[in-house]
N, C-alpha and C positions, 0 to 999 in steps of 0.2 A: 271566650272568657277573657279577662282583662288580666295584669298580672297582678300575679300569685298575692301579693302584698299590700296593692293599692288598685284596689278591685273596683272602683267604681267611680267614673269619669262625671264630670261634672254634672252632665243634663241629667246619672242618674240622680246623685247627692238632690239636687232641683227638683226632681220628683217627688222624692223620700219625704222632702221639707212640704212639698207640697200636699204629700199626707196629713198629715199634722196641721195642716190649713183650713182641712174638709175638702179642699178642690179635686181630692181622688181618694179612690177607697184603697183601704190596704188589703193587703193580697187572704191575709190571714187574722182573726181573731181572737187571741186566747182572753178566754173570759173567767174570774173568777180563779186565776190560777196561782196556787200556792208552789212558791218558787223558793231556790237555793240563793237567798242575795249572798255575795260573799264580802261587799262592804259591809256590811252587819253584822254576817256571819253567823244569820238565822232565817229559820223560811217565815217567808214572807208571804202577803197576796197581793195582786196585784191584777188588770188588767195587760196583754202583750201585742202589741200590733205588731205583725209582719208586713214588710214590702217586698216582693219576692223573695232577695237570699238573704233581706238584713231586718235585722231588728229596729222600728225607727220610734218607739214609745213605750216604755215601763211603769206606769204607773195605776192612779183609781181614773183617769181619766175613761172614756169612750165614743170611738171617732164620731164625728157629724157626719158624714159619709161613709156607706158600706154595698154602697150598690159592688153586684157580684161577690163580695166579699164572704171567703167562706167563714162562720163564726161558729167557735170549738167551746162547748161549756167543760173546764177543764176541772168543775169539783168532785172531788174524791180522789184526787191523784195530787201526785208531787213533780214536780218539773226541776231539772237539772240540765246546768248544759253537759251539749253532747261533749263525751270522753277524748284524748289525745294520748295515744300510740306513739311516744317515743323513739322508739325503740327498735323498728319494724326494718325486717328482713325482708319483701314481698317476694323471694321467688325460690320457696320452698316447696319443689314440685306446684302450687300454685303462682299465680301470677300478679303483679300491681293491681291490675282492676277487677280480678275476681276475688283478690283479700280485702279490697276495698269496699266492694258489694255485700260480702259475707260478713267482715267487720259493721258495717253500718247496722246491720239487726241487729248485735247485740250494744247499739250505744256508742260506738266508737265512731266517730266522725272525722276525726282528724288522724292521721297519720304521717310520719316523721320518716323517710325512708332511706335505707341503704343503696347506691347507685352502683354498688362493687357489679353486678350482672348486667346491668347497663355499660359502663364503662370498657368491661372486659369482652362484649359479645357485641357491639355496639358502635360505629363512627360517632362523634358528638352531635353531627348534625341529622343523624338518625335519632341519637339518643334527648337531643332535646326537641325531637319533632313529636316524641311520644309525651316527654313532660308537657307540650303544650295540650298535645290531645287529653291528655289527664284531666285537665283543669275543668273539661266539660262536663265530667261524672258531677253524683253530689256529696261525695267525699273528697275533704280538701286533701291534696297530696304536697307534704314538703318534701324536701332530699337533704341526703349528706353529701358530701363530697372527700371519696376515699385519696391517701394520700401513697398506698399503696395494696400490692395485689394479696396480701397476709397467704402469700406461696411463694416459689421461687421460679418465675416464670423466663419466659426467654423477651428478650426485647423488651423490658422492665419502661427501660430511660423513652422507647414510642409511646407504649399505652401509660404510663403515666406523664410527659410529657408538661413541662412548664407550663404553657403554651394552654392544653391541653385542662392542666387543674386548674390553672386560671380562671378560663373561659368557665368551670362548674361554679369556682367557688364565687364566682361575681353573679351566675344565675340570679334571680331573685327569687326563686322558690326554693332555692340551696340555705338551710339553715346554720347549717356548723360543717366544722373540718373533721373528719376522721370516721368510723372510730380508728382510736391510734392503734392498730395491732402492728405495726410497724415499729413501735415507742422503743425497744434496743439500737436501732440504730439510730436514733434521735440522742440518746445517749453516748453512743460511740463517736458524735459529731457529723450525725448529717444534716448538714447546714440548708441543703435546698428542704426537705421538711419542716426546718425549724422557720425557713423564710416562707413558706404557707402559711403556719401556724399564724406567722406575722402578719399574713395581709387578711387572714377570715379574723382577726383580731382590728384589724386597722377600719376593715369591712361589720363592724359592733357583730358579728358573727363567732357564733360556740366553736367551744373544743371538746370533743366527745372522748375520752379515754377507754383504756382497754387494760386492765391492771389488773390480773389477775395474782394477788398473793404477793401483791407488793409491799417491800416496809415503808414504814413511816418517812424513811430519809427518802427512797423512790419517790413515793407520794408527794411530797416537797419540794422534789426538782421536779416534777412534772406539771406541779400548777408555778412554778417559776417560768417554765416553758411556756406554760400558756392553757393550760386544761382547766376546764371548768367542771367536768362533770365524769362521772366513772357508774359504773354497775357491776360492776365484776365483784364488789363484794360478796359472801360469801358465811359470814359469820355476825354476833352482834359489836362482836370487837372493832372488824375491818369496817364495819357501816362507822361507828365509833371514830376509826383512826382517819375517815376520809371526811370528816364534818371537820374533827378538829384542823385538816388543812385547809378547810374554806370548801370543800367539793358542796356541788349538789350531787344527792345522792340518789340514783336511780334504783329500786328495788326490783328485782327479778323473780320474775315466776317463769320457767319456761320446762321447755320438755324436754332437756336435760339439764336442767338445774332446775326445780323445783322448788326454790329458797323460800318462798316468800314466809311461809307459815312460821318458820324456825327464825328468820329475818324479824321478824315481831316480835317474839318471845323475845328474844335475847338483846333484842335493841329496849323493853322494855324493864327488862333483867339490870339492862345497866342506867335505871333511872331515866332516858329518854324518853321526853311526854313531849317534846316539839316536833310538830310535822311539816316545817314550811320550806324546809329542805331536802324533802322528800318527791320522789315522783315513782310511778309505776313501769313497769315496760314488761315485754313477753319477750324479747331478744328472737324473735323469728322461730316461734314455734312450727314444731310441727302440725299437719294437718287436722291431724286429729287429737292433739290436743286443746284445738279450740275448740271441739264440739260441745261443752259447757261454756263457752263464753270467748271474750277477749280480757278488756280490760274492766270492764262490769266483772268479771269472777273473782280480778284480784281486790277491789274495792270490798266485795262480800266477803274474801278471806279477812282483810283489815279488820272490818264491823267483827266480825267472831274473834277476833286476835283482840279485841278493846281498843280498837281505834278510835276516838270522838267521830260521831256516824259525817260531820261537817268536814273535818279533816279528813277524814275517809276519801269522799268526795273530791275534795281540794285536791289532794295527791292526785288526781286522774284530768284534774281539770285548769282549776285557776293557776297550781305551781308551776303548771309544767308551761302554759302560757306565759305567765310572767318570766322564767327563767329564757324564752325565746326570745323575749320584747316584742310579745304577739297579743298583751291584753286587751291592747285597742279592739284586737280581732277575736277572739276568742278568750274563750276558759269560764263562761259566765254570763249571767241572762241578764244584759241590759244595753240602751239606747245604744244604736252605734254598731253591736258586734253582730258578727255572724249569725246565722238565724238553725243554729244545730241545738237542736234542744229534745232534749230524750222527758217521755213520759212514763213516772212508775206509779206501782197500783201500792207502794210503802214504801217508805224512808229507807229501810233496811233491808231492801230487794233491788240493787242496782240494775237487774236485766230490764229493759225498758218495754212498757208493751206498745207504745207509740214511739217513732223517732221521726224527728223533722233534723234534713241535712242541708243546709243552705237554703232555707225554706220550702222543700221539696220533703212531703210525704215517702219516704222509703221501707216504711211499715206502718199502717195504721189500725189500731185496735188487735194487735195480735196478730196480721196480715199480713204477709210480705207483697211489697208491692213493685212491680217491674221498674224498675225507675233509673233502671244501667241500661245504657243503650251499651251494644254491641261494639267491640273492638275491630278494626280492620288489621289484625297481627302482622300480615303479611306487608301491608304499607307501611308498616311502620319498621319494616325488617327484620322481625323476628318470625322467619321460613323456618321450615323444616331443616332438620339437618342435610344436606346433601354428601352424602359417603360415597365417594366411587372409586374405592381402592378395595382389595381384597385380603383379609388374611391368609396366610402361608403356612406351609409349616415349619418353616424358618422363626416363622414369630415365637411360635410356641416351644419354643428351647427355654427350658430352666437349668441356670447354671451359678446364681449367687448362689454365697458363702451362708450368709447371712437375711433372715426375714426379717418381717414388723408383725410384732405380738401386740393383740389389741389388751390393754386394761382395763379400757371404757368404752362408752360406748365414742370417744373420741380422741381417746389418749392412747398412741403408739408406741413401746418399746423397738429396739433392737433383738433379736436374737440368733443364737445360732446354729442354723438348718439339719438336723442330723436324719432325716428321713433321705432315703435314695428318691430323686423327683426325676429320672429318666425313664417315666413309662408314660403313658395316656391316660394315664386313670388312679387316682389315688386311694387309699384305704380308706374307708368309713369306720375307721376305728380308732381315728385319730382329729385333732379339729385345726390339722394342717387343710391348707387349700393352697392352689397357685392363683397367683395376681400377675395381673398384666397393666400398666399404665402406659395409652397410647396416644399418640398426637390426633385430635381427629381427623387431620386431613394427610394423615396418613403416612409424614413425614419420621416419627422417629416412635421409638418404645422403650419399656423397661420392663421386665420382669424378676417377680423375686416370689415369696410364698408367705401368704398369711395364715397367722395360729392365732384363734379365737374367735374366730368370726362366724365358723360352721363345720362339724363335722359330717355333712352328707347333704351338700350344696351342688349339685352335677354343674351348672352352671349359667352363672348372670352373668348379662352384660347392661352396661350403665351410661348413658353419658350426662348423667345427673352428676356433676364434680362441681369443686366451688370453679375451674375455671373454662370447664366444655368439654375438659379432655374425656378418653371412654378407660372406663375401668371393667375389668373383666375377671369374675371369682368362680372358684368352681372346682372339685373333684376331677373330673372329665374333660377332656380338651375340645371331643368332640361336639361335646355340649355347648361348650363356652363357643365355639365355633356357631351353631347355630340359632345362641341368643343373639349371637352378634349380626348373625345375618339379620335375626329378624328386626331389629333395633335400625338396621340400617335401614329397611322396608319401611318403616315407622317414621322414619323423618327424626330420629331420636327417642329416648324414653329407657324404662326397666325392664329386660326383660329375664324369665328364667328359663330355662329349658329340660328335661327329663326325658331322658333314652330319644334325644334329638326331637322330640316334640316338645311344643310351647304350652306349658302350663301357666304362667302367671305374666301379664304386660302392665306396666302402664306409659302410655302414648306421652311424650312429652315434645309436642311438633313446634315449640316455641323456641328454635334454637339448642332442642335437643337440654333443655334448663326447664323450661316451665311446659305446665299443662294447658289448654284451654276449656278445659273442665270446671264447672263451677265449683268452691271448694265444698261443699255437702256431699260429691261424686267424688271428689277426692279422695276425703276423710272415711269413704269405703272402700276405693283402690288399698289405699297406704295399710288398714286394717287388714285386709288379706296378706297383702306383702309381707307383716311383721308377722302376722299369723304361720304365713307358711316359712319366712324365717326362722321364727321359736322350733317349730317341728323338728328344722336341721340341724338346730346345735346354736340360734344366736341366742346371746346370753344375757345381752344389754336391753338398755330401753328404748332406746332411736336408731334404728337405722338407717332412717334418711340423714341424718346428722353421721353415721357411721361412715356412708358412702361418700357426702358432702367434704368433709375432713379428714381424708384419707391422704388428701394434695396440702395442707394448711399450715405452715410454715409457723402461725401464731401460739402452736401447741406443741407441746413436749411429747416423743422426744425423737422420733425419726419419720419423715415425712418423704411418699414419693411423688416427686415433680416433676416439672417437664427440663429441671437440666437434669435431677437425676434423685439419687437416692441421698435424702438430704438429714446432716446432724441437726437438729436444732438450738441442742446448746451449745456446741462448737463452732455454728455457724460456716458448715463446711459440708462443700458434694461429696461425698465418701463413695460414687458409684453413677460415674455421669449416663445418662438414658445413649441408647445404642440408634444409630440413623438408620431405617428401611432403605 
């Protein structure tokens, strides 16, 4: 595949034209098809020629040549182009190109991606050997480029490295800078972020924010720094307060934020009828909360919220296109663009029962159609994990003062531990557990004790963290001991364990981060897991986001890392990790 952005080398451009000549047939025929124009901003019919991944004719024309050419009578349907994913996390116990496969059926074709798992588990010339392999799916993949690790890691100034962000942000499948969960100390004067900011700015390249529950006056130094766009709204006020400083505003539906429905109401509560500063995202749901959709379900929330059913659309497609300076390529069914065009059986029914992605059938008539080839993980270096250290029971000493009380299903407190933790085995009458956060390769730890996570958890072990490290929860030490062996067996993944037998896994052989599970097998693992979660005492709604965020620096208000047990609003180790 050609790069990401100027995909097509002359002799094809030459071909394309030569469609349009009759001296070659196009690949594809849409006949008869009522489409979304969005210069009009009305559907329209039209005839569509396809030439393999591009669209090279929109109109009542039809070709003089179609020898081979397959020809699609497209009356009774409506055609839109395929959807664009913002927003996208892809290694939420699933992986890049199994959310990329599973995305493409319900309409989503394009996807905007976070590189924070790449970056962190990854050299770059691993990490952009797999960007290239990407590009051969038939879901277009772009990237961000993180400006830091939103935890408090060791060797910060290597993995995020000048040098290093450079080399992302000049990619050319790399879209924008951020997101900023980093933005405090952009504030406090760090200057080598603010000179990123500057060159994915000098480079016509975004700046994604990370603002949650910011004022007006934040908001104001932040696009003075250089931000163009935010999601972390929350309210119809804060969508409100980040239009008024110029933001494009990303709307959130995810599975643990859920906004979008109340995000309509109330942005319409305050007289907003304009949707062209709007766009959609799912902020890296979990597994199973795509099993109604991706961004097709948010489009259908709109349409029920009163959204104009064209603007509805727009939000998922042409906005979020033009806001990349990606129109030439996408967001809309005409000459020239990409060839991702989703087929529905009603205007007001975004799931698509045909999708063409790059002019590649990837479902037809309701069908899912094999159309991903196979990933080689291991070439690309994403191995199993290798663990060749042992626990001790040295490790398993608890001796802080003080725990982390969960309040959400991502928000930590401090607290202060008054249960005696010098036995083996904790009460099931309380929704104390001990925590363990360990280097994976064996090198140092921390222990302290978490309330509210489960009251009768014998024990998990994890190394699903936002940075590789293994987290280990549990009543029983003995247990937590032999989840952990088994997790090592595994190559990585979740596992739980009961009176030292294994009751619930799931394998995450991708660097001990992802699965190679298609996400449909997923979204059954993760249902059990939560399932037998609730049974123990979990009280939230995510717990993959629970375990994810237990390391994450960008949330209030006590976080444990790998330097140690960390303040967040103090910005201070209150309890540095101990060396094996």
């Amino acid at each position: 595949m050609l790069e990401q952005r100027y995909r097509w080398k002359n002799k094809h451009i030459r071909e394309q034209v030569s469609v349009l000549d009759g001296k070659q047939a196009p690949t594809i025929l849409l006949k008869n098809a009522r489409y979304l124009n969005q210069v009009f901003r009305k559907w329209m019919t039209a005839n569509i020629w396809v030439h393999e991944d591009r669209i090279v004719y929109v109109g009542e024309k039809l070709p003089e040549n179609t020898t081979d050419c397959e020809i699609v009578d497209c009356s009774g349907q409506f055609l839109v182009p395929g959807y664009i994913e913002p927003h996208a996390h892809p290694f939420h116990l699933y992986n890049p190109h199994s959310l990329a496969r599973y995305a493409s059926q319900f309409g989503t074709t394009t996807l905007i991606n976070d590189n924070m798992a790449l970056i962190l588990q990854l050299d770059k010339k691993k990490a952009f050997s797999l960007l290239r392999e990407l590009r051969s799916i038939p879901t277009t993949m772009y990237w961000w480029c993180r400006f830091d690790a939103q935890t408090e890691i060791l060797d910060e100034v290597d993995t995020f490295s000048h040098a290093d962000v450079k080399a992302w942000l000049e990619h050319d499948a790399v879209l924008q800078g951020g997101e900023l969960t980093g933005w405090p100390k952009l504030l406090d004067g760090d200057d080598m972020m603010l000179h990123w900011i500057q060159e994915a700015k000098r480079m016509r390249k975004k700046i994604e924010g990370h603002f949650p529950g910011a004022s007006e006056k934040t908001l104001a130094k932040m696009m003075l720094f250089g931000t163009d766009c935010d999601h972390e709204a929350i309210s119809g006020q804060e969508v409100y307060n980040r239009l008024m400083q110029g933001y494009m505003v990303s709307l959130r539906h995810s599975s643990i934020r859920p906004d979008l429905p109340v995000l309509l109401d109330e942005i319409h509560a305050l007289g907003i009828d304009q949707y062209d500063h709007f766009m959609f995202n799912t902020d890296g749901a979990s597994a199973s909360f795509y099993e109604q959709g991706i961004i097709d379900n948010l489009i259908r929330i709109a349409i029920e919220k009163g959204v104009p059913v064209i603007d509805a659309y727009n939000m998922a497609t042409i906005n979020v296109a033009r806001y990349y300076n990606l129109e030439y390529l996408h967001g809309n069914i005409a000459t020239g663009r990409v060839a991702n065009i989703n087929f529905l059986t009603d205007e007001k029914n975004p799931t698509p029962v045909s999708v063409l992605a790059k002019g590649q059938w990837v479902k037809k008539d309701g069908v899912s159609l094999d159309a991903f080839e196979k990933m080689d993980w291991e070439a690309q270096g994403l191995e199993p994990l290798n663990i060749d250290w042992e626990l001790t029971s040295d490790d398993l000493q608890f001796s802080m003062p003080f725990g982390i009380q969960m309040e959400s299903s991502v928000i930590t407190k401090p607290y202060s531990i008054s249960i005696d933790v010098n036995y083996e085995e904790l009460s099931p009458n309380h929704d104390e557990c001990f925590f363990m956060l360990m280097d994976k390769e064996g090198k140092w730890r921390i222990n302290t004790v978490v309330k509210g996570f489960a009251n009768n958890l014998p024990g998990l072990a994890s190394s699903y963290t936002n940075t590789g490290d293994i987290i280990l929860i549990g009543k029983n030490k003995s247990d937590m001991v032999s989840a952990f062996n088994r997790m090592k067996e595994l190559g990585g993944g979740i596992v739980i364990s009961e009176d030292e037998n294994i009751v619930l896994e799931i394998p995450l052989p991708l660097k001990g981060v992802m699965s190679n599970k298609p996400v449909e097998d997923l979204i059954e693992d993760e249902k059990k897991l939560s399932s037998y979660l609730v049974e123990r005492g979990y009280r939230f709604n995510d717990p993959i986001y629970s375990l994810l965020f237990f390391t994450s620096t960008h949330l209030p208000y006590i976080r444990v890392t790998q330097q140690g047990m960390y303040d967040v609003m103090n910005k201070m180790v209150l309890f540095p990790t101990i060396m094996r």
